[in-house]
N, C-alpha and C positions, 0 to 999 in steps of 0.2 A: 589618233582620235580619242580614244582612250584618257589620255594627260587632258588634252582640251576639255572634256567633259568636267573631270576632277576639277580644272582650275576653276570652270566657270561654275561649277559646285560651291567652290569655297567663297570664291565671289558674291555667290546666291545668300552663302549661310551668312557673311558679313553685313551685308546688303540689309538682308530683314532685322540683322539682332541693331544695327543701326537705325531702323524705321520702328523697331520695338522700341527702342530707347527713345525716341524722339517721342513719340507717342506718346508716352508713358511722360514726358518730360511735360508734355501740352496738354496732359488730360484733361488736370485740373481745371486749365479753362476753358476747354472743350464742356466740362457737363455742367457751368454756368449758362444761362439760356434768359432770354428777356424774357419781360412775363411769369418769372417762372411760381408767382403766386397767385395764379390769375384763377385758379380753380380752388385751390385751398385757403384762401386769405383773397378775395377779388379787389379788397380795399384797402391794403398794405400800403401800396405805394401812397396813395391817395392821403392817408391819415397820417404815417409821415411826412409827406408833404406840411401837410395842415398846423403839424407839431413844431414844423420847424419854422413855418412862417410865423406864426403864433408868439412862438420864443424870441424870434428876430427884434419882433415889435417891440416885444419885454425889454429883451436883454439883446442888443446889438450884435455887442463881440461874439455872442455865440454861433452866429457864420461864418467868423473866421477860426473858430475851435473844431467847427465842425472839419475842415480840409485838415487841420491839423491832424486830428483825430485818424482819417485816413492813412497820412503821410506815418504816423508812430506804429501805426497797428502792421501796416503791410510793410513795412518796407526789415520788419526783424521778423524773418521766415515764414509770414504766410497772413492773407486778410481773415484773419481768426476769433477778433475779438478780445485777443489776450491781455491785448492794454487794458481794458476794461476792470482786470480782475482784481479783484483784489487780496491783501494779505492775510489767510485764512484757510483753516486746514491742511497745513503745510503748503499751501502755494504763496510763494514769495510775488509778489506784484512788481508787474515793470515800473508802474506810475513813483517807485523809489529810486529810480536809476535818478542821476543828474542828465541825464537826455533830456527826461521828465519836467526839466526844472520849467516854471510857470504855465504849467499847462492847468486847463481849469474849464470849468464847466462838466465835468462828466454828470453832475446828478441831472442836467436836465435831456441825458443818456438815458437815465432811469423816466424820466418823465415820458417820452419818447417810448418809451417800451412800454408801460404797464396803458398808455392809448392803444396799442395793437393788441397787446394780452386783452385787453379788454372785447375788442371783436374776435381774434381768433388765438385761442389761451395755445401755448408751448407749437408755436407753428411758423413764426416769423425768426429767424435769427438775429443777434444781437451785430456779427459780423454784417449783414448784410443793411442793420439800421446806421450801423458806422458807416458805411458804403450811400446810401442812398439819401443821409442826411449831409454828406458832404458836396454830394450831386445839386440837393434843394439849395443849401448854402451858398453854391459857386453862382446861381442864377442870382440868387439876393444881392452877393457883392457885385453885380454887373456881368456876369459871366452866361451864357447861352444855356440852354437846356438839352442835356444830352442822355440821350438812352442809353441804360447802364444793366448788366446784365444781372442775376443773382443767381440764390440757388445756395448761398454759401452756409456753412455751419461754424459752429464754433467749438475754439479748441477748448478739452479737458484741462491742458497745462497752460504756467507761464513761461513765457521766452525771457525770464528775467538776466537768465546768464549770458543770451547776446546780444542785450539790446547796445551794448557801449561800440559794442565791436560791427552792429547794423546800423548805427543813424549815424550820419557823420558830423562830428565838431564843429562848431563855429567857426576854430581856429586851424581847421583842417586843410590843407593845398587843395585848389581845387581840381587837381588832378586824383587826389583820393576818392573828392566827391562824385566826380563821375565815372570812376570803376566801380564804385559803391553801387552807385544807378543802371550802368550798366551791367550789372551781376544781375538784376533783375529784369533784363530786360527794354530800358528805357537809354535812349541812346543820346548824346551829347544834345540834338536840339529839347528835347524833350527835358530833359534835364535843366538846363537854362530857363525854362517856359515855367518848371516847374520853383524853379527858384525866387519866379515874381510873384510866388504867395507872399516874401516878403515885402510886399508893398503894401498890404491888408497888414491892421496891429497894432502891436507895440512890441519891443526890445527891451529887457528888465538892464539896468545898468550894471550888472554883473556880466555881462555878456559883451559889453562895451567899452569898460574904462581900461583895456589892453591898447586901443585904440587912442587913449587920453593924455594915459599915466604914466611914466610919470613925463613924458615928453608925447605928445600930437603928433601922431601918425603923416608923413608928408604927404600919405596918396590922400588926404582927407583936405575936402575945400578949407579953405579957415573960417569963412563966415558960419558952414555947413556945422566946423570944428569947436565952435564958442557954442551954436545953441546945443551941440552937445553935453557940453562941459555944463553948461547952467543945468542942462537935465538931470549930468549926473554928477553934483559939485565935489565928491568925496572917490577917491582912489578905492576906496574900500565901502563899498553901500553895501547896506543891509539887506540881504537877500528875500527879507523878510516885507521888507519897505515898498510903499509903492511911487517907486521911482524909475520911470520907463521913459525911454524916448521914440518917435514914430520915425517912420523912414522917409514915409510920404505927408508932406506936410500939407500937401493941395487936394488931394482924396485920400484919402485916411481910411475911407471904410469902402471903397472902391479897388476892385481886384483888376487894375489896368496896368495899359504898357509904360506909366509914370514911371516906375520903378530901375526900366531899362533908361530914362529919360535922365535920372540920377545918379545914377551908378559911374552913366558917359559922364555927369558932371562931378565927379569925384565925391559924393554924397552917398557912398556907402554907406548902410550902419556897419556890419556885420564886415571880417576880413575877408572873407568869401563870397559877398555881395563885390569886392572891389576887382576882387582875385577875375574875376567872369570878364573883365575891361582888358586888364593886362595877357592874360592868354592869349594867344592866337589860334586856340581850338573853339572856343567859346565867341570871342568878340567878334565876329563875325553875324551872331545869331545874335548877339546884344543889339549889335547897331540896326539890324534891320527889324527887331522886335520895337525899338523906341521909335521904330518909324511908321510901321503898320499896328496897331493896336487890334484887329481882328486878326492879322499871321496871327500875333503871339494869344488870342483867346482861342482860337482852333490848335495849335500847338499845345497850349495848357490843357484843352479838353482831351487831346490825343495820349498825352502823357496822365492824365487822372484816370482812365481807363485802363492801360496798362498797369497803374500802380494800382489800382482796383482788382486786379483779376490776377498778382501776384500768389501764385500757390497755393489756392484759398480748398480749405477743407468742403467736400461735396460729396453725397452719395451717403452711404451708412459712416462713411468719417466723422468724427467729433461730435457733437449733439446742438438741441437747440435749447440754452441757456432758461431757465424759467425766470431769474433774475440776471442782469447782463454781468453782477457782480461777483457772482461766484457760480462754481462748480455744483449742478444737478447732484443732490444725495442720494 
């Protein structure tokens, strides 16, 4: 009896220090909670909302900068705000990585914050306007409106050191990409779902003429293959230039399941736009994504949540940014 007691002892101790770790693993978005400005800032959401619609009208592409904005910030160790920062007082900015490369629109990041400083000064997070302006955004491109939690803070540092080794390549297998996604928690459908942001945009021709140059890619239509080329007529484009080609040629500023529609017809842009066809873990979720266009908008919402509530700093963790730009003095 004695032994018996022991083993089921150790069992015991095992048992919790794995419910501890587990715990400890989920907390983070355990103490994320809806509403959670509803008493300190009652009109947070509201006034972001307003700021992004606002901007929309302005400036279009800034709903699809807005998900971008998301996808950079959380998916390199935590929904923090880090991207945001910039280079100054020894913090090195991620916005210099080549991950980074065409991203744009952050100042109307700034624009978007000093509306909320304005009702309620040092009270709203910068992580959680990244978060909730990517939510407003997904509704503008066509996407559903979906309750999104908060609560988050932002981080003191940059993650500049992992941002190359957290976003995955353009030109990356797309078996990387989804151990990448799934390290966070977002699992092969999701993943997929989340990859038809590339139907919202544009693609700069550096990102593309590996696909061109010096010989046309065979998984690429040929018709699909020439308006590339006219887009991007030089092997070598200046990075600097505005020389982009879209993916979606029939809704362009629409976040639909067109994307999975193109992909089946060899009208990738991206090699990992193609890469999702040829798999047999993925193609699966391609073909029934281009055929239900609400699966693939409840799939995409499913996975923006998840990649929202990655490991986000909460609680007396990190602080609340007074500029989203840099670090509180």
């Amino acid at each position: 009896m004695a032994r018996n007691r022991s083993e089921y002892s150790g069992y015991s101790g095992i048992a919790f220090l794995f419910l501890a770790l587990l715990l400890h693993f989920y907390s983070g978005r355990c103490d994320l909670q809806l509403s959670y400005y509803s008493e300190s800032c009652p009109g947070a959401e509201e006034i972001i909302k307003q700021e992004v619609i606002r901007l929309y009208h302005k400036h279009g592409n800034t709903a699809v900068s807005w998900i971008r904005n998301l996808f950079h910030d959380c998916i390199v160790e935590s929904c923090d705000a880090s991207l945001l920062l910039e280079t100054a007082n020894g913090v090195k900015s991620e916005k210099l990585s080549p991950r980074s490369f065409g991203m744009r629109n952050f100042k109307y990041v700034d624009t978007i914050k000093r509306a909320v400083e304005s009702e309620c000064p040092q009270t709203v997070s910068c992580a959680d306007i990244v978060a909730l302006s990517a939510r407003d955004g997904f509704v503008l491109l066509g996407g559903p409106h979906i309750e999104m939690k908060t609560g988050r803070r932002d981080s003191k540092e940059s993650h500049a050191g992992t941002v190359e080794d957290s976003i995955p390549n353009h030109n990356d297998s797309i078996s990387l990409v989804l151990s990448r996604f799934q390290s966070i928690g977002i699992d092969v459908e999701g993943t997929v779902a989340l990859l038809g942001a590339h139907s919202v945009g544009r693609v700069h021709c550096v990102n593309l003429v590996n696909r061109l140059y010096p010989t046309v890619d065979p998984t690429l239509d040929p018709d699909y293959a020439e308006y590339l080329k006219r887009r991007c007529p030089s092997p070598e484009p200046d990075p600097h230039a505005v020389e982009y080609a879209r993916s979606d040629l029939e809704t362009p500023m629409v976040l639909d399941n067109m994307y999975y529609k193109n992909v089946l017809s060899h009208k990738g842009l991206l090699l990992v736009d193609q890469q999702l066809v040829s798999d047999p873990t993925t193609s699966p979720f391609v073909e029934k994504m281009a055929d239900d266009n609400g699966y693939f908008l409840g799939q995409f919402s499913r996975a923006l949540l998840l990649l929202s509530e990655n490991n986000p700093l909460t609680g007396d963790d990190g602080e609340i940014r007074k500029d989203c730009r840099y670090v509180n003095i």
